[in-house]
C-alpha positions as CSV (number, residue, x, y, z in Angstrom):
1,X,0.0,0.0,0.0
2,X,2.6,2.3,0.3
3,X,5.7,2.3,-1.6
4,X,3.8,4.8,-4.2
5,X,3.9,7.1,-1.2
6,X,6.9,9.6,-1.6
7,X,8.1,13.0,0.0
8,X,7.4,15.9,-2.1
9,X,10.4,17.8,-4.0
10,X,10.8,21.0,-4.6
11,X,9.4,22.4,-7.7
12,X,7.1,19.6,-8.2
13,X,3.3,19.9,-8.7
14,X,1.5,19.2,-5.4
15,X,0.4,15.9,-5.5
16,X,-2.3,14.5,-3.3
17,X,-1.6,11.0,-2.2
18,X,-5.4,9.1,-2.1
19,X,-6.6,5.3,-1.6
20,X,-10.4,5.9,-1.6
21,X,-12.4,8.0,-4.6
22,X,-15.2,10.2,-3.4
23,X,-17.7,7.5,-3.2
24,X,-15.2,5.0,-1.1
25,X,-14.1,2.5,-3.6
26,X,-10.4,1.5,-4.0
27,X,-8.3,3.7,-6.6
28,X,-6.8,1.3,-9.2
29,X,-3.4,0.0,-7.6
30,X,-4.5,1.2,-4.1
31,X,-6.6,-1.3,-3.0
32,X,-5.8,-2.8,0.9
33,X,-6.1,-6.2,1.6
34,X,-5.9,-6.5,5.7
35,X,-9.0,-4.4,6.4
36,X,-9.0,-5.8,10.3
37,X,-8.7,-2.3,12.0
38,X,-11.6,-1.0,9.2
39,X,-14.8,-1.1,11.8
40,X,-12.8,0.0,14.3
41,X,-11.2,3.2,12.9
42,X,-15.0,4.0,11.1
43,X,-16.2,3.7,14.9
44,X,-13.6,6.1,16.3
45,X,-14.7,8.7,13.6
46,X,-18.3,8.2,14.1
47,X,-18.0,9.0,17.9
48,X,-15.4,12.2,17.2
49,X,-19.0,13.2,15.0
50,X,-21.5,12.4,17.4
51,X,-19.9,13.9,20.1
52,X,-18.6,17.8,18.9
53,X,-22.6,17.4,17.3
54,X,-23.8,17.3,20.9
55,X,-20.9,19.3,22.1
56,X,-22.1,22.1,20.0
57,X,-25.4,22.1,21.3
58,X,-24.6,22.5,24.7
59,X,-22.7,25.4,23.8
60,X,-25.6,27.3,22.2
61,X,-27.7,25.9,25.0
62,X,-25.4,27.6,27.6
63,X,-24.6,24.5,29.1
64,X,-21.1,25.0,28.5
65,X,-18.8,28.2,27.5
66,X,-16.9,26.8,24.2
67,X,-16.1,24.4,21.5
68,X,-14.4,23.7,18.7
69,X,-15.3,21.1,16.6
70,X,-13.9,18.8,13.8
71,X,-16.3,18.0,11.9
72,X,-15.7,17.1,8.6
73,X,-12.2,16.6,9.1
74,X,-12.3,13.4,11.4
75,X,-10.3,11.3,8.6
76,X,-7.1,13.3,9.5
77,X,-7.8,13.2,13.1
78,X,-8.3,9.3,13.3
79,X,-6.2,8.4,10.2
80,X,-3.1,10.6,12.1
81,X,-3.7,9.1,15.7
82,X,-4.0,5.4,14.4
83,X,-0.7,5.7,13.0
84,X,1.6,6.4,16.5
85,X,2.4,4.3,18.9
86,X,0.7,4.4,22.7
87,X,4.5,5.6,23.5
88,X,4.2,8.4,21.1
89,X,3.2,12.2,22.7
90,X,0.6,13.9,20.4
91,X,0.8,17.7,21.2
92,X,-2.5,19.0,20.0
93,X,-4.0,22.4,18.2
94,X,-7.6,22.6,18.6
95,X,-9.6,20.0,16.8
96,X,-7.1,16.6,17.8
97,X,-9.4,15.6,20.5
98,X,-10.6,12.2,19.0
99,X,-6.9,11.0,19.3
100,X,-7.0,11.3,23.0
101,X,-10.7,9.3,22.4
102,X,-8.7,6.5,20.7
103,X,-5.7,6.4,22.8
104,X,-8.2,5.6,25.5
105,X,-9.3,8.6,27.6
106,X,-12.6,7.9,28.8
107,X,-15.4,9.5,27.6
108,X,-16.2,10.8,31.3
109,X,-12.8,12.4,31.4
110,X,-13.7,13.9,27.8
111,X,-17.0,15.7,29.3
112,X,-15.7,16.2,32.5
113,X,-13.8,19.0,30.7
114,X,-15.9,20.0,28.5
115,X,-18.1,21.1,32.2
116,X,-14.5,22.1,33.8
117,X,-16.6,20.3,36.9
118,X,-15.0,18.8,40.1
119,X,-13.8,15.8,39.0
120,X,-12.1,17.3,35.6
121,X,-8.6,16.2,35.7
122,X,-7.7,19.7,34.7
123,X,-9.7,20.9,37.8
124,X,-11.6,23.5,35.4
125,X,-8.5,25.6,34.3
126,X,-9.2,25.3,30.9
127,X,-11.3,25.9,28.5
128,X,-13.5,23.8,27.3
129,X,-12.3,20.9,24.7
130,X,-8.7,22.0,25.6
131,X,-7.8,18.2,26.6
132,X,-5.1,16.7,28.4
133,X,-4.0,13.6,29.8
134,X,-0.8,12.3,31.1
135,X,-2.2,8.6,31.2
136,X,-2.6,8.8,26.8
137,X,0.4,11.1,26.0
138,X,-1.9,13.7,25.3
139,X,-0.7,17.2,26.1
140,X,-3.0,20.1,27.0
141,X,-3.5,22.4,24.2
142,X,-3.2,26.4,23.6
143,X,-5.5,28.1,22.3
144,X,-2.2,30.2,21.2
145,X,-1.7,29.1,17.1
146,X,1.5,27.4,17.0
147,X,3.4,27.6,19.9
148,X,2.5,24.2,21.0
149,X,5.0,23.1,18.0
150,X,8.2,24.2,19.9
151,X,6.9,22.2,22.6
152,X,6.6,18.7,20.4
153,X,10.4,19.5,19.4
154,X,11.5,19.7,23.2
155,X,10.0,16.5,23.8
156,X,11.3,14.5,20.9
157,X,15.0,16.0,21.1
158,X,14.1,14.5,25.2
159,X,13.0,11.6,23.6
160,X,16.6,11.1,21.5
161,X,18.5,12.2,24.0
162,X,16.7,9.9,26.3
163,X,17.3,7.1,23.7
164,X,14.2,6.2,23.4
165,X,12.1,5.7,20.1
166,X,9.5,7.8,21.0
167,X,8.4,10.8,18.4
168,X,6.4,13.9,19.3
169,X,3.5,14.3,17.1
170,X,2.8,18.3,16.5
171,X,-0.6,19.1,15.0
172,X,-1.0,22.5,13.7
173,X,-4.2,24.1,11.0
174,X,-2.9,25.9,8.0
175,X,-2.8,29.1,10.1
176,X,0.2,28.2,12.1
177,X,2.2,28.0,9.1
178,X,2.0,31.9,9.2
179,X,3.7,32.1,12.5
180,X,6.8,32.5,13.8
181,X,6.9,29.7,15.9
182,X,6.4,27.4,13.5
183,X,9.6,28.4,11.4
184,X,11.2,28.1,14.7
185,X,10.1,24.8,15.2
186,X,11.3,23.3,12.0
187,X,14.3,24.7,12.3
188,X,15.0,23.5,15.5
189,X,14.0,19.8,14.2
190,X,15.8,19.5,11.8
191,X,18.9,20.9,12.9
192,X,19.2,18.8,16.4
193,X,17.8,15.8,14.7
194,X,14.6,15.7,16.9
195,X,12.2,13.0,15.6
196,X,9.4,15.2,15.3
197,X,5.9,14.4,12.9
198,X,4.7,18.3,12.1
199,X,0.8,17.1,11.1
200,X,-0.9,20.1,9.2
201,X,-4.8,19.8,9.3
202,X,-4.9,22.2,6.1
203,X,-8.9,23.2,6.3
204,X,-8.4,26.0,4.3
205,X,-9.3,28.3,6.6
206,X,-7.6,29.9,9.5
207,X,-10.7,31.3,11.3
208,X,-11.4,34.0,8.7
209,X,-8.1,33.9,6.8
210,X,-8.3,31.4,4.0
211,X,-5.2,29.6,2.8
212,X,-4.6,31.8,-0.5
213,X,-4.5,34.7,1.9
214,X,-1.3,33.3,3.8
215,X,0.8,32.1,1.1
216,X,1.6,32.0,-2.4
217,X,3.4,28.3,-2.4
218,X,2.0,25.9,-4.3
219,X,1.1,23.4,-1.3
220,X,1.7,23.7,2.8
221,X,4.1,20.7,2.2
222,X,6.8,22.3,0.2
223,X,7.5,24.1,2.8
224,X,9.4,21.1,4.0
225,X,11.8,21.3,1.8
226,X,13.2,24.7,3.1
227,X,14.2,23.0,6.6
228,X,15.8,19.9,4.9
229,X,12.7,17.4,5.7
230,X,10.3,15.2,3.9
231,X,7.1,16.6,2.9
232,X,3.7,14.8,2.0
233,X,0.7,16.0,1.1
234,X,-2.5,14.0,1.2
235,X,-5.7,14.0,1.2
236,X,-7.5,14.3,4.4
237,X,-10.8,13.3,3.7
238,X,-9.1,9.7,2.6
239,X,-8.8,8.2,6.0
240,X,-6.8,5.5,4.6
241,X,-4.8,7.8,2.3
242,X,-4.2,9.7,5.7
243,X,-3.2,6.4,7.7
244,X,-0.5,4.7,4.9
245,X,0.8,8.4,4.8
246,X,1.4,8.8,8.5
247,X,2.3,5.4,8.6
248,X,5.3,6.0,6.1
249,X,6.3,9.3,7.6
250,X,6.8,7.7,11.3
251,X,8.2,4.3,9.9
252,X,10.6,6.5,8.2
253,X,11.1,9.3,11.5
254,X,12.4,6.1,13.7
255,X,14.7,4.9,11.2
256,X,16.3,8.2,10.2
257,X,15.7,10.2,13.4
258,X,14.9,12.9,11.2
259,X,11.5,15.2,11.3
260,X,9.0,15.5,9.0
261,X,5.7,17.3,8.1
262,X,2.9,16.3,6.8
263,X,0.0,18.5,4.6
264,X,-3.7,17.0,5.2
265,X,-6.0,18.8,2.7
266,X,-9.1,19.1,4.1
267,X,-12.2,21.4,5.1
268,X,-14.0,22.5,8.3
269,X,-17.7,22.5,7.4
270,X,-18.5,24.2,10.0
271,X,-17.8,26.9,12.7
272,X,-14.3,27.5,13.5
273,X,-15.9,27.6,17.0
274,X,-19.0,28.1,19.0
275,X,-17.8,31.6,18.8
276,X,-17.4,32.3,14.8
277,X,-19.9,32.4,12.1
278,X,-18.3,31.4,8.5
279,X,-21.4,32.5,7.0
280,X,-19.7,36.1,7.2
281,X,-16.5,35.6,5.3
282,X,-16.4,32.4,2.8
283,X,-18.7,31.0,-0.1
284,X,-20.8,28.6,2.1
285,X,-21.7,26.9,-1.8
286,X,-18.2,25.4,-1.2
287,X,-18.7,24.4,1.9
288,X,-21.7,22.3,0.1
289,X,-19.5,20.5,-1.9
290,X,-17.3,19.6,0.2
291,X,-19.7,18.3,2.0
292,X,-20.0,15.8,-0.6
293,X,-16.7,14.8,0.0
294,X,-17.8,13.7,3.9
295,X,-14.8,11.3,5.4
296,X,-16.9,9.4,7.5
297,X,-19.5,8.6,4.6
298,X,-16.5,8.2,2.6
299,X,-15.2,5.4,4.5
300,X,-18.7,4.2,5.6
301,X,-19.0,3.3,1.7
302,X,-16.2,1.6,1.7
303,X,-16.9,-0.9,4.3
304,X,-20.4,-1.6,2.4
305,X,-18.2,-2.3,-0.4
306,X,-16.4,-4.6,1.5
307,X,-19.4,-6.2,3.0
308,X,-18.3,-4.9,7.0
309,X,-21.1,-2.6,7.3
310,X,-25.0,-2.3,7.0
311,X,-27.9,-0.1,8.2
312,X,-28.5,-2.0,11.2
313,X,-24.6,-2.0,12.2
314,X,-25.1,2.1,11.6
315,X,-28.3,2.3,13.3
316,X,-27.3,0.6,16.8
317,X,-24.1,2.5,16.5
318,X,-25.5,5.9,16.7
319,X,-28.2,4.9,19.1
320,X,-25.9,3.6,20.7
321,X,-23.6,6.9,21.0
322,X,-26.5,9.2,21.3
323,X,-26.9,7.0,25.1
324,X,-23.8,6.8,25.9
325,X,-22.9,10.8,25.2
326,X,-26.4,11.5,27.2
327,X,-25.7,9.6,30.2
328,X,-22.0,11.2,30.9
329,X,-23.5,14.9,30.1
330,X,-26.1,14.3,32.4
331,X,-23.3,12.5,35.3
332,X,-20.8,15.4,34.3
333,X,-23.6,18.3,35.0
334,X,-24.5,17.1,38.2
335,X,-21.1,17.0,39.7
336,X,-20.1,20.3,41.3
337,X,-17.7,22.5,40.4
338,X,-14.0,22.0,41.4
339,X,-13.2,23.1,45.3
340,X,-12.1,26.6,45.5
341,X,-9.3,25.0,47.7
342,X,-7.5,23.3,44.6
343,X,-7.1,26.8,43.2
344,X,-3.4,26.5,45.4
345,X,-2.4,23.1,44.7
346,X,0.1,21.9,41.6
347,X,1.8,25.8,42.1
348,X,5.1,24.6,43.9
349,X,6.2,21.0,44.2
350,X,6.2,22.1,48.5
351,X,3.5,24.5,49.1
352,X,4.9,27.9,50.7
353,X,4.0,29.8,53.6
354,X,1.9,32.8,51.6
355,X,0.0,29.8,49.7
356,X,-1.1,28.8,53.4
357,X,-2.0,32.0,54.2
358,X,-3.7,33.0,51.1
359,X,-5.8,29.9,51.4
360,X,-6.8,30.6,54.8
């Protein structure tokens, strides 16, 4: 499946590496034979969908304060995360929270902090859907763009230095290709050698700020080249495109111990938040067709193809989703909220005197 895969060169049109057409069947030459982790991976996108839906709701309910969804890009959320290792650290931007879903952070620790309620690991210090957890390798996000890459380089160069195979996943939208810190980060990379995977959720839009706005390069991933990496570009509605891709860019970080960056081309169909209206700066007519282009009905056609996946399979799924996500809102809500007392702790490994006091 993947030795068609390659890094892109300089000069070179932007190619856009893809398994699955539109309406999920196999490209000629493409086709995968060990389709084990299929209903599995179709599973872990449905859930990232069913929950930011409900998510979203609660928001404009007032339920909670925020959110940021990914829908319509779940294919490089779930194609990306299947492709590391549980030893791996994923260092998140905004829409990377299915990953921590299929690394295995409960669902309860999910909406625990979507609430920011008494039992949120985070003890409500963040905002809502900015995840973290020690126990997947999941690092809290920023909502800062970009400078959560600088942090995925410090822990990979940890990693080498450490000698462990570990890499440090950095996920970035097209937007933190503008900043500083991500030309920083590459750098840095590639110049100590840290084994670093730069993942690019390009959704063409940063908030209001499409991608022609930021750059005149003919693709996110030839941007590579300048920093002395390999650079892919694929498309990110394909989650199997997205998963050989990924898979070839880590297999290939662990040998070399060299970074590299990969360009998902995708689309946010919706929001950029619960606080943005898209309505007020883009052709919504595109956002139609791209909705044609839907990664999770993509792939759900492609296990009916393959004979893994009927109505009655989809039908218990979601009911059984829509139950599931209801009965932890519901726990979540009723929980109070953190105790004003753990406003002190995790300051100072030894708590100091003026803590004490202020406390008291």
């Amino acid at each position: 499946m993947t030795p068609e895969i390659h890094a892109e060169r300089p000069g070179e049109a932007p190619g856009l590496y893809q398994v699955l057409d539109d309406d999920g069947a196999f490209l000629p030459g493409r086709e995968v034979t060990d389709t084990s982790d299929f209903v599995r991976l179709y599973q872990a996108m449905a859930l990232v969908r069913a929950v930011d839906e409900r998510m979203v709701t609660l928001q404009r309910q007032g339920r909670i304060t925020f959110y940021g969804a990914a829908s319509g890009q779940e294919a490089a959320v779930i194609g990306s995360g299947a492709a590391l290792e549980p030893t791996d650290w994923v260092v998140p931007a905004l829409r990377e929270g299915g990953i921590a879903l299929l690394r295995g952070l409960k669902l309860s620790d999910y909406v625990n902090q979507c609430f920011g309620n008494g039992v949120d690991v985070e003890k409500g210090r963040q905002m809502p859907c900015h995840y973290g957890h020690r126990d997947v390798r999941y690092v809290t996000l920023s909502s800062c763009i970009a400078n959560q890459l600088p942090h995925a380089v410090g822990i990979a160069l940890a990693a080498r230095l450490r000698g462990h195979r570990t890499i440090a996943a950095g996920y970035m939208g097209d937007g933190a290709t503008s900043e500083g810190d991500f030309h920083t980060s590459l750098e840095f990379a590639s110049r100590l050698s840290a084994p670093t995977l730069f993942f690019c959720q390009n959704n063409q839009w940063a908030i209001s700020t499409g991608v022609r706005g930021q750059t005149v390069a003919k693709s996110l991933a030839c941007k590579a080249a300048g920093y002395g990496m390999d650079g892919y570009r694929v498309d990110g509605n394909d989650l199997l495109a997205v998963l050989a891709v990924t898979r070839t860019a880590v297999a290939r970080i662990r040998t070399t111990g060299r970074p590299a960056f990969i360009e998902a081309l995708t689309y946010r169909i919706g929001a950029h938040s619960t606080s943005d209206d898209p309505t007020r700066y883009r052709d919504e007519s595109i956002t139609e067709q791209w909705k044609l282009r839907d990664p999770i009905r993509r792939f759900r056609r492609c296990l009916e193809r393959l004979g893994l996946w009927d109505e009655g399979q989809e039908t218990a799924l979601q009911t059984g989703y829509a139950a599931h996500i209801r009965e932890e809102i519901t726990r979540a809500e009723a929980e109070g909220p953190p105790a004003l007392g753990t406003l002190f702790d995790d300051v100072y490994a030894v708590t100091p005197p003026h803590l004490f006091a202020q406390r008291a």
